[in-house]
KEDOFI-718651 format. One record per residue (C-alpha): y, z, x; residue number from 1; residue in three letters. Coordinates in nm, 3 decimals, decimal comma, always signed. Example, Ala and Ser with C-alpha at 12.3 -4.5 7.8 and 13.67 -1.06 7.14 Angstrom:
<atoms>
ATOM|-0,450|+0,780|+1,230|1|ALA
ATOM|-0,106|+0,714|+1,367|2|SER
</atoms>
This chain:
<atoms>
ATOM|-2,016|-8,082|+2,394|1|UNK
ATOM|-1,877|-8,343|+2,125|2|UNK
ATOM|-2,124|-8,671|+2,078|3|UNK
ATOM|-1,899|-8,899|+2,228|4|UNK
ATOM|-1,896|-8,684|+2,564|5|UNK
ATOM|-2,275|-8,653|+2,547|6|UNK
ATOM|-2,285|-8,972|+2,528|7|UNK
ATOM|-2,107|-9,082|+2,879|8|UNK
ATOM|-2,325|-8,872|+3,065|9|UNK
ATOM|-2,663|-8,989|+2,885|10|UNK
ATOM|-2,491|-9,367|+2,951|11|UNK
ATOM|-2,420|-9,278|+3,303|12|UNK
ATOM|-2,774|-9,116|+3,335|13|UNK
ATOM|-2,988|-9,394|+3,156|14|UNK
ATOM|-2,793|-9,646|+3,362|15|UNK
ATOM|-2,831|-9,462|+3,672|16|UNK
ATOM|-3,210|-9,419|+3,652|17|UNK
ATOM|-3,239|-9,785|+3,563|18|UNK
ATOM|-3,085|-9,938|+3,817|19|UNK
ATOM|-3,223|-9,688|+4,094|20|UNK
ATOM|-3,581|-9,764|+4,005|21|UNK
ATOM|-3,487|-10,129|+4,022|22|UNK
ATOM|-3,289|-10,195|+4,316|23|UNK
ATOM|-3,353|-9,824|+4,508|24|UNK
ATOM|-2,923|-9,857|+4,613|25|UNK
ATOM|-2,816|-9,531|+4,498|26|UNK
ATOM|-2,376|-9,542|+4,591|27|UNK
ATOM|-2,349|-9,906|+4,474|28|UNK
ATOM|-2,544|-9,818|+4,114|29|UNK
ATOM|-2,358|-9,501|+4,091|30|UNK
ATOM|-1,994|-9,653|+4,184|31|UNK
ATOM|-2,067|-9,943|+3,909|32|UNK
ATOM|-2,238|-9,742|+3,656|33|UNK
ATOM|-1,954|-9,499|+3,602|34|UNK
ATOM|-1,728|-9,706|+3,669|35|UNK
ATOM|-1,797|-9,951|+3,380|36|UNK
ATOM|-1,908|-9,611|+3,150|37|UNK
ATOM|-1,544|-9,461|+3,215|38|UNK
ATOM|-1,347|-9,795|+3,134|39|UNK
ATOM|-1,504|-9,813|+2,884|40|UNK
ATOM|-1,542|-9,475|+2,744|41|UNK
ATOM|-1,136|-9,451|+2,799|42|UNK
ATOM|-0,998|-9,779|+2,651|43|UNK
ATOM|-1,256|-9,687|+2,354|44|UNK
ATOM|-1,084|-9,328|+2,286|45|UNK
ATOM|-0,816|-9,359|+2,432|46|UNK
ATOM|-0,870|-9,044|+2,599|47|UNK
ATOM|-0,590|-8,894|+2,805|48|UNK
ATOM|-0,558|-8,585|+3,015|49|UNK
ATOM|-0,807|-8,314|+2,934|50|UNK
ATOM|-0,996|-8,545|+2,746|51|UNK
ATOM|-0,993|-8,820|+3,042|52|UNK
ATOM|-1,065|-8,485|+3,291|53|UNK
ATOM|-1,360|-8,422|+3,053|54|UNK
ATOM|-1,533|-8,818|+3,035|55|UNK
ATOM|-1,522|-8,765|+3,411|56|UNK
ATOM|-1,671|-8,440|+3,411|57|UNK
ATOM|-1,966|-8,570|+3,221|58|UNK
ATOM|-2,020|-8,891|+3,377|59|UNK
ATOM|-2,070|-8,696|+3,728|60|UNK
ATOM|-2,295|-8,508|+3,518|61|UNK
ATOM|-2,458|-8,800|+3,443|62|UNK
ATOM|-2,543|-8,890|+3,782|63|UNK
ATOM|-2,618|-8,621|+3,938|64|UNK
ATOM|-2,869|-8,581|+3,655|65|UNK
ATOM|-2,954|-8,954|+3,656|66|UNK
ATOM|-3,050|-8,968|+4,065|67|UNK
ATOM|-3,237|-8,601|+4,023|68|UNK
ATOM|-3,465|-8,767|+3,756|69|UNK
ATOM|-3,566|-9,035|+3,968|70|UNK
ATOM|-3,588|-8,818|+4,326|71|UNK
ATOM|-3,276|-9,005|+4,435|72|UNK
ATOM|-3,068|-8,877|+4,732|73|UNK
ATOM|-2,767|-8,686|+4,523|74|UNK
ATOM|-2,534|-8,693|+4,830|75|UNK
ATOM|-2,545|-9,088|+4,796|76|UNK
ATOM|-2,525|-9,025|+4,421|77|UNK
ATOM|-2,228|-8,774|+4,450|78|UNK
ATOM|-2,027|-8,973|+4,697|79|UNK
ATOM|-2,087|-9,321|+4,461|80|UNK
ATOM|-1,995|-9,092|+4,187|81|UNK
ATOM|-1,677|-9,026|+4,292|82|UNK
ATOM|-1,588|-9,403|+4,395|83|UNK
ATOM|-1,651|-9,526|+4,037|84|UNK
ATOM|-1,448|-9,258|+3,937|85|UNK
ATOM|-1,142|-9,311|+4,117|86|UNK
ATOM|-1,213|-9,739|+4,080|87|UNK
ATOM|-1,200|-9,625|+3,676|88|UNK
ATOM|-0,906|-9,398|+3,703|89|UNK
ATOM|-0,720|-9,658|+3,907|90|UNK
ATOM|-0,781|-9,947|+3,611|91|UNK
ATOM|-0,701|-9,676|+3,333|92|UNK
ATOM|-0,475|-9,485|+3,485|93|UNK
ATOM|-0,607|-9,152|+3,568|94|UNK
ATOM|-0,452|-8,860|+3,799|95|UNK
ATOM|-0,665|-8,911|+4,100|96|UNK
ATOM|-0,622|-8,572|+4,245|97|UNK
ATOM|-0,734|-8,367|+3,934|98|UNK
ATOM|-0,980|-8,623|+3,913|99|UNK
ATOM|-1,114|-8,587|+4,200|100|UNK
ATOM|-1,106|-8,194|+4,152|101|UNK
ATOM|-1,310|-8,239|+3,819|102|UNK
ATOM|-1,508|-8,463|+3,973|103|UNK
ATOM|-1,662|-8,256|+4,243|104|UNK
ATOM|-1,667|-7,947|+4,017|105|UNK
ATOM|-1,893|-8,145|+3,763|106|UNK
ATOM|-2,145|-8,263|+4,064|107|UNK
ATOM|-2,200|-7,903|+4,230|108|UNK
ATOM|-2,255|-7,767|+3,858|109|UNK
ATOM|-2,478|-8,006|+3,770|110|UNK
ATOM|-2,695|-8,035|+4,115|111|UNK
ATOM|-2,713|-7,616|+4,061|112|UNK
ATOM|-2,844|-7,684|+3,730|113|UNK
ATOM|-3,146|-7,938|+3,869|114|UNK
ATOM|-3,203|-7,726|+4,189|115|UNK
ATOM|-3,096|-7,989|+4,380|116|UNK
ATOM|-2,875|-7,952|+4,773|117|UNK
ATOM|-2,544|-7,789|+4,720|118|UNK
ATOM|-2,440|-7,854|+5,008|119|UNK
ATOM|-2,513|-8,248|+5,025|120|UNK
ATOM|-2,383|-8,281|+4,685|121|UNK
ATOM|-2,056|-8,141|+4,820|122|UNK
ATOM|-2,042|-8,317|+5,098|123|UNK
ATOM|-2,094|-8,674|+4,946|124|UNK
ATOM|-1,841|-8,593|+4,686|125|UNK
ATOM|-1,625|-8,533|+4,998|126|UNK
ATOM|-1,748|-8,861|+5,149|127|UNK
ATOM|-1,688|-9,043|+4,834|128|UNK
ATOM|-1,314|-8,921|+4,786|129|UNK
ATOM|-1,209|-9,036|+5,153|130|UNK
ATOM|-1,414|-9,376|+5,072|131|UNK
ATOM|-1,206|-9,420|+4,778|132|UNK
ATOM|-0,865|-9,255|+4,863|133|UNK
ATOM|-0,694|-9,557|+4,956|134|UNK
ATOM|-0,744|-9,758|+4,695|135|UNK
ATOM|-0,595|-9,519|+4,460|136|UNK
ATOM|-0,290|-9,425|+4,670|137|UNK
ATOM|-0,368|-9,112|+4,842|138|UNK
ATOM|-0,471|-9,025|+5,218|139|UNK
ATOM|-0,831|-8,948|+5,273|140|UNK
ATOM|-0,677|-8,588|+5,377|141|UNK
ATOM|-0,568|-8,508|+5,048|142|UNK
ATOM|-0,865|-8,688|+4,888|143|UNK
ATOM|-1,078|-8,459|+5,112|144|UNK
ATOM|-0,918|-8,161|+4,983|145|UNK
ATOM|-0,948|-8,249|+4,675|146|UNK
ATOM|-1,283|-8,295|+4,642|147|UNK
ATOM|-1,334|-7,986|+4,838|148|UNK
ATOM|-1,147|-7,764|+4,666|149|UNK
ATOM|-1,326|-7,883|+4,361|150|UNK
ATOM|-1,663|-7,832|+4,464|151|UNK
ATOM|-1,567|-7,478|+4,585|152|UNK
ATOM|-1,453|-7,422|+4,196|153|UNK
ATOM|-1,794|-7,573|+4,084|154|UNK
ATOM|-1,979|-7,325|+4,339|155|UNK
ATOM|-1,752|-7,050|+4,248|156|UNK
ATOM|-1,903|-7,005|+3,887|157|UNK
ATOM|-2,270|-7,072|+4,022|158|UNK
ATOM|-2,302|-6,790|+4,256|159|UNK
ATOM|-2,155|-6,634|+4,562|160|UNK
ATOM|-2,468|-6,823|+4,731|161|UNK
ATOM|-2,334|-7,154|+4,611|162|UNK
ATOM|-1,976|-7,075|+4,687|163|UNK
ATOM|-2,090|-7,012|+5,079|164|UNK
ATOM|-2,331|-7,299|+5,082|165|UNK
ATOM|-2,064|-7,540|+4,958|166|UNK
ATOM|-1,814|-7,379|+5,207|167|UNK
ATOM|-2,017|-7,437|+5,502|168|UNK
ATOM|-2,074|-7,831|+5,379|169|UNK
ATOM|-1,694|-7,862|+5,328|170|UNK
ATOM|-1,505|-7,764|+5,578|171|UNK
ATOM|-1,433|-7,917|+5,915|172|UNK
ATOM|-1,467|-8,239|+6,005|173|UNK
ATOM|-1,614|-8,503|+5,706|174|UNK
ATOM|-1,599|-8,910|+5,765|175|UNK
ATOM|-1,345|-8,862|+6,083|176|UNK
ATOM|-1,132|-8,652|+5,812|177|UNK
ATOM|-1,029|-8,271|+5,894|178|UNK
ATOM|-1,092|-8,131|+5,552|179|UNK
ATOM|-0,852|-7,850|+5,449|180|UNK
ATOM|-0,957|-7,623|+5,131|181|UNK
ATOM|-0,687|-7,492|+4,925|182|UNK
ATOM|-0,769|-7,109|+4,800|183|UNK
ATOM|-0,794|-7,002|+4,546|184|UNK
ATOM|-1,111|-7,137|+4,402|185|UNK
ATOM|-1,331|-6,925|+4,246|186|UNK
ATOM|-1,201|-6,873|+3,869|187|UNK
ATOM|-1,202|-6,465|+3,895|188|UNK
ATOM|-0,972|-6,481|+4,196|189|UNK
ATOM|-0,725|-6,675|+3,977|190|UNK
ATOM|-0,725|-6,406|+3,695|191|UNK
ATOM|-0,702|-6,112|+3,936|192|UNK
ATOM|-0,433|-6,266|+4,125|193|UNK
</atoms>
């Protein structure tokens, strides 16, 4: 991981932990913190595509590692996550589907890496795509799937465990939103296919 990426999620994380222990709000802090991180981050590189995919990757990262440092609910986190995310994308202009796809890959990684809930990681990432889906010109269906699909990707190279978990958290009904998952999403299914 180049400095400059390392350095959006320990940004997102330092802000994240600082404003959790001081106001306890865990969506608001994470939808501002990465917000402002991203802009910034962006405008400063002038990252595009992979490299804009990549920013977002690692401020998710930063949150989910930010609100697991400080015991802080990482649905809330997740969905707030993914809010700032799509606010950022919107201002830079960022893809909001792949976005969102990245998005919800990085969180279920990361939450698998601190032990944390699969499952309400997911489902806040879920939460936070329909919460944000109309501001960036998509309908909270396709924002739902999004996210889903994504965090199905992110399970599918944890474990077969995580993959189920995440499936189970996913699909149905989310925020008044039928969620549909589009297949394939674990990586070796795409290279034996």
């Amino acid at each position: 991981m180049s400095d400059t990426r390392r350095n959006i999620a320990e940004s997102v994380k330092n802000g994240i932990i600082g404003t959790i222990r001081g106001t306890g709000e865990i969506v608001n802090a994470t939808m501002d913190t990465v917000g402002g991180v991203l802009v910034n981050a962006i405008r400063d590189t002038g990252a595009v595509g992979a490299a804009a995919t990549g920013a977002v990757s690692d401020a998710l990262r930063g949150v989910i590692l930010g609100a697991s440092h400080v015991g802080g609910d990482l649905g809330g986190a997740a969905k707030g996550g993914v809010v700032g995310v799509l606010k950022a994308g919107r201002e830079v202009g960022i893809e909001a589907t792949e976005t969102i796809g990245a998005s919800a890959r990085a969180v279920v990684k990361t939450t698998a890496e601190v032990g944390g809930d699969l499952a309400q990681a997911a489902k806040g990432v879920v939460e936070g795509a329909i919460m944000g889906a109309r501001d960036v010109g998509l309908t909270a269906e396709a924002a739902a799937s999004a996210a889903a699909t994504g965090a199905l990707q992110g399970a599918g190279e944890v474990s077969t465990r995580a993959v189920e978990q995440v499936r189970n958290a996913v699909t149905g009904v989310i925020s008044g939103v039928k969620v549909v998952v589009k297949e394939p999403f674990r990586r070796e299914e795409r290279k034996a296919g």
